[in-house]
Residue frames as qw, qx, qy, qz and C-alpha x, y, z in Angstrom:
[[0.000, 0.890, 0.456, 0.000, 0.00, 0.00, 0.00],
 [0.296, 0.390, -0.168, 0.856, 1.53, 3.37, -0.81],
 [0.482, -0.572, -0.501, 0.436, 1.84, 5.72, 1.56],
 [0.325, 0.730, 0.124, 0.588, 1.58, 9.23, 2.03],
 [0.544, -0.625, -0.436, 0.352, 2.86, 11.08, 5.01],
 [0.242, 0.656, -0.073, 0.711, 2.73, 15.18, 5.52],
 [0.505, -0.641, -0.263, 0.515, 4.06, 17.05, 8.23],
 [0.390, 0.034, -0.034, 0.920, 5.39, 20.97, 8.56],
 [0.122, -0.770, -0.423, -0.462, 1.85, 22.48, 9.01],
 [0.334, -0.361, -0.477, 0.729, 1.67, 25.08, 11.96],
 [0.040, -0.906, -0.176, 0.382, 1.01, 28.89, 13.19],
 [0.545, 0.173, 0.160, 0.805, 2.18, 31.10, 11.35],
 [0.155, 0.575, 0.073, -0.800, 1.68, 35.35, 11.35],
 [0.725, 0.618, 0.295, 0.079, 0.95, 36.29, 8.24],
 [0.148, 0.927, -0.344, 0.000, 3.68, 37.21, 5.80],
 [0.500, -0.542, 0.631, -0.238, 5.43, 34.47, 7.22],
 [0.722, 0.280, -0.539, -0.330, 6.61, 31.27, 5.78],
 [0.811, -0.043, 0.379, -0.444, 6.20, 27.61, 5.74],
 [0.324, 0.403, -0.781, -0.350, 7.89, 24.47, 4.26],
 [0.882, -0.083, 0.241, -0.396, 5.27, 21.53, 3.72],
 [0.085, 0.346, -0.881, -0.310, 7.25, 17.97, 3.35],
 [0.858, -0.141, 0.381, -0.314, 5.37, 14.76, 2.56],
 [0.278, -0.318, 0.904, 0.064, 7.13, 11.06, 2.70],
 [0.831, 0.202, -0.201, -0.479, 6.27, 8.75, 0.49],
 [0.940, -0.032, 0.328, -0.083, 6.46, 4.58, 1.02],
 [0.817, 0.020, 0.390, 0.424, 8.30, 4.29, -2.19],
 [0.489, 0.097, 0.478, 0.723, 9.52, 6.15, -5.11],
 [0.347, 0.705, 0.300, -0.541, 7.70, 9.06, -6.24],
 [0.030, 0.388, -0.587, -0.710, 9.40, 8.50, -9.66],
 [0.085, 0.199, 0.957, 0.194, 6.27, 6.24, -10.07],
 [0.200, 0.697, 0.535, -0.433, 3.80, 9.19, -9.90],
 [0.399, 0.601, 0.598, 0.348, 2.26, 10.38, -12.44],
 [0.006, 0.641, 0.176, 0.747, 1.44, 13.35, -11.03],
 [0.467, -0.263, -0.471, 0.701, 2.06, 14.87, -7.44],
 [0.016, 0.658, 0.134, 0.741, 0.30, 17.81, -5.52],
 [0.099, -0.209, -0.679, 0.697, -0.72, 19.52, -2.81],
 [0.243, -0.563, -0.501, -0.611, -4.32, 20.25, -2.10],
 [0.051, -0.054, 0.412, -0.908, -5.92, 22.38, 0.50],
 [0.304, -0.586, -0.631, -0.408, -9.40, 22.31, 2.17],
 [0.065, -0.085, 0.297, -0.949, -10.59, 25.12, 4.86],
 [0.246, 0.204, 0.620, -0.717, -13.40, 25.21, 6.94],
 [0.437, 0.615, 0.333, -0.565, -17.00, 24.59, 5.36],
 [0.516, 0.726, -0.188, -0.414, -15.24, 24.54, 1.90],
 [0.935, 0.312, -0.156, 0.061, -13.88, 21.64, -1.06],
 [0.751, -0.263, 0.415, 0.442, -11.12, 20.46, -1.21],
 [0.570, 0.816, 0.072, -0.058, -9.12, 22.36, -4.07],
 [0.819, 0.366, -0.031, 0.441, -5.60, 22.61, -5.88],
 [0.275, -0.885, 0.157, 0.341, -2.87, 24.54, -4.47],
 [0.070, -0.742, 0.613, 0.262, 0.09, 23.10, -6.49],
 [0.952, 0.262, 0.131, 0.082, 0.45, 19.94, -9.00],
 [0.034, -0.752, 0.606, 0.258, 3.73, 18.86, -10.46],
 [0.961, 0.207, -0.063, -0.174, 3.91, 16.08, -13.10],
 [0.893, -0.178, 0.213, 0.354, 6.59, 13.18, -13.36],
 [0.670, 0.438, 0.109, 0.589, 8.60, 15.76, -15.98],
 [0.320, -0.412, -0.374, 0.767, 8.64, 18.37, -13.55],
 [0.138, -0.474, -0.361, -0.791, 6.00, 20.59, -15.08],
 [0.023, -0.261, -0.719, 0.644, 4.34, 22.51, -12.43],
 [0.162, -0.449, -0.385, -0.790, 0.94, 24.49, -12.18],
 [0.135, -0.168, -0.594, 0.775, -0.31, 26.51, -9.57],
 [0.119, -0.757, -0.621, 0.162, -3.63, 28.09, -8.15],
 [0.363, 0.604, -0.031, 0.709, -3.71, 31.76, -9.06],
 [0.653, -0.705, -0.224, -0.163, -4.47, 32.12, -5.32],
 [0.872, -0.382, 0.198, 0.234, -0.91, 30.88, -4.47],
 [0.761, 0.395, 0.193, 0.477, 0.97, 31.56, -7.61],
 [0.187, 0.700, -0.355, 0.590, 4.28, 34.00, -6.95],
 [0.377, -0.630, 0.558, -0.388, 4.26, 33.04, -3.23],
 [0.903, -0.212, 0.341, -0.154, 3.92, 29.11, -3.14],
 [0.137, 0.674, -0.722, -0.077, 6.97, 26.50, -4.46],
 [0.968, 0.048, -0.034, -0.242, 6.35, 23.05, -5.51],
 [0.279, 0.638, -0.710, -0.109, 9.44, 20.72, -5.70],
 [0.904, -0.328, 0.122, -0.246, 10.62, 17.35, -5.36],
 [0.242, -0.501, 0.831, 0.018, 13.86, 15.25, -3.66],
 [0.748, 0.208, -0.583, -0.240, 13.91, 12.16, -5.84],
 [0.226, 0.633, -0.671, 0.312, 16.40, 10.78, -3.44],
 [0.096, -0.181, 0.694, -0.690, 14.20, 11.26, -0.28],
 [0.115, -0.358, -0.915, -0.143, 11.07, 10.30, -1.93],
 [0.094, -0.520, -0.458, 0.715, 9.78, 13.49, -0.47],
 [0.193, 0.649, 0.517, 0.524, 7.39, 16.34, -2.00],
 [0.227, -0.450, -0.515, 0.693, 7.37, 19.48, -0.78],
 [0.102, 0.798, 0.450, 0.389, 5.68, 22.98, -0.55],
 [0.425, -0.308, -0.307, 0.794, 6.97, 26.06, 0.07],
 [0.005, 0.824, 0.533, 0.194, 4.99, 28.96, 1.30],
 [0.420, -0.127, -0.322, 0.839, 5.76, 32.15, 1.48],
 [0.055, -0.132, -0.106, -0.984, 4.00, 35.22, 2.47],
 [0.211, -0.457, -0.863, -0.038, 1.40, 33.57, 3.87],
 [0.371, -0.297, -0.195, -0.858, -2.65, 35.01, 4.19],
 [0.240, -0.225, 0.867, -0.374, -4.55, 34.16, 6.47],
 [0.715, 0.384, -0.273, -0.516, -6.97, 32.92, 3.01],
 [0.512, 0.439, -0.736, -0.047, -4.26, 30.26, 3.60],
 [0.375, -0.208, 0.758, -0.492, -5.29, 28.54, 6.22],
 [0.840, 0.125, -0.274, -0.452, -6.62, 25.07, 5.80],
 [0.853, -0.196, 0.459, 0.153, -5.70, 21.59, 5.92],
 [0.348, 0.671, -0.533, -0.382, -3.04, 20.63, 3.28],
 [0.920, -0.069, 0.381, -0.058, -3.07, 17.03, 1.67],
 [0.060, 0.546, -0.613, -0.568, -0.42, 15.75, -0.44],
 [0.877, 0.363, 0.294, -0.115, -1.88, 13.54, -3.46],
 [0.165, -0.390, 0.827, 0.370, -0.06, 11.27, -5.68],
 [0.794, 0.341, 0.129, -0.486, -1.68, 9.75, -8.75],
 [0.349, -0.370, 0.841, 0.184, -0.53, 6.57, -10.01],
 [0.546, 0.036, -0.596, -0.588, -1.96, 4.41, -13.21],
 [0.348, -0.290, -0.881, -0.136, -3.64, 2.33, -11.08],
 [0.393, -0.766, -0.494, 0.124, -5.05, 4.56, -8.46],
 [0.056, -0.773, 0.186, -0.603, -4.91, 8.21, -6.68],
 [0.647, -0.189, -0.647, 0.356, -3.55, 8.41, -2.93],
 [0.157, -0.842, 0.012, -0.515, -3.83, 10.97, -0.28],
 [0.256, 0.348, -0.607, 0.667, -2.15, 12.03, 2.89],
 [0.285, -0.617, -0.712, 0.176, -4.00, 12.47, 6.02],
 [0.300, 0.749, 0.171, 0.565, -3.11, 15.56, 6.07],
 [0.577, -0.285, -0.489, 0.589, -1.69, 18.63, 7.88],
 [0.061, -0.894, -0.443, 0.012, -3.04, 21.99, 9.26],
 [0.313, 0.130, 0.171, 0.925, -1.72, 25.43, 8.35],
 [0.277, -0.740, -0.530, 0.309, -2.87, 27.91, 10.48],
 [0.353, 0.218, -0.021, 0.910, -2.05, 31.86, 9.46],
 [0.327, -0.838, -0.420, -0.123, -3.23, 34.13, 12.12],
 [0.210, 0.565, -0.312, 0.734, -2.01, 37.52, 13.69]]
């Protein structure tokens, strides 16, 4: 069973930044396609940040200029980096991985931006 596991949510002020990692089980050189999604109080679940297996990225214009997709091949790891954070940004954050035989999700972690 793959695995997803995120972690780096917290407080934050706003303005203030934030690196989100999640671990993956195995390879991530086997995903199709890698993101991070966000859901907030009362509201979907939506896209913050995608990044396919060729490293093509594509952000939310919400996010786009302050957020930073990458991934460590190495470490198996995905991350997100936030900067400048709103407190619009608050939410849960899941990482997803889509594989040809199935999507996965994290359990996610919580990202709090409050003065």
């Amino acid at each position: 069973q793959v695995q997803l596991v995120e972690s780096g949510g917290g407080l934050v002020q706003p303005g203030e930044s934030l690196r989100l990692s999640c671990a993956a089980s195995g390879s991530i050189l086997q995903f199709l396609d890698m993101g991070w999604y966000r859901q907030a109080p009362g509201k979907q679940r939506d896209l913050a940040a995608r990044i396919t297996s060729t490293g093509r990225t594509n952000y939310a214009d919400s996010v786009k200029g302050r957020f930073t997709i990458s991934r460590d091949n190495t470490k198996n790891t995905l991350y997100l980096q936030m900067n400048s954070l709103k407190p619009e940004d608050t939410a849960v954050y899941y990482c997803y991985g889509r594989l040809r035989l199935g999507d996965y999700w994290g359990q996610g972690t919580q990202v709090t931006v409050s003065s």
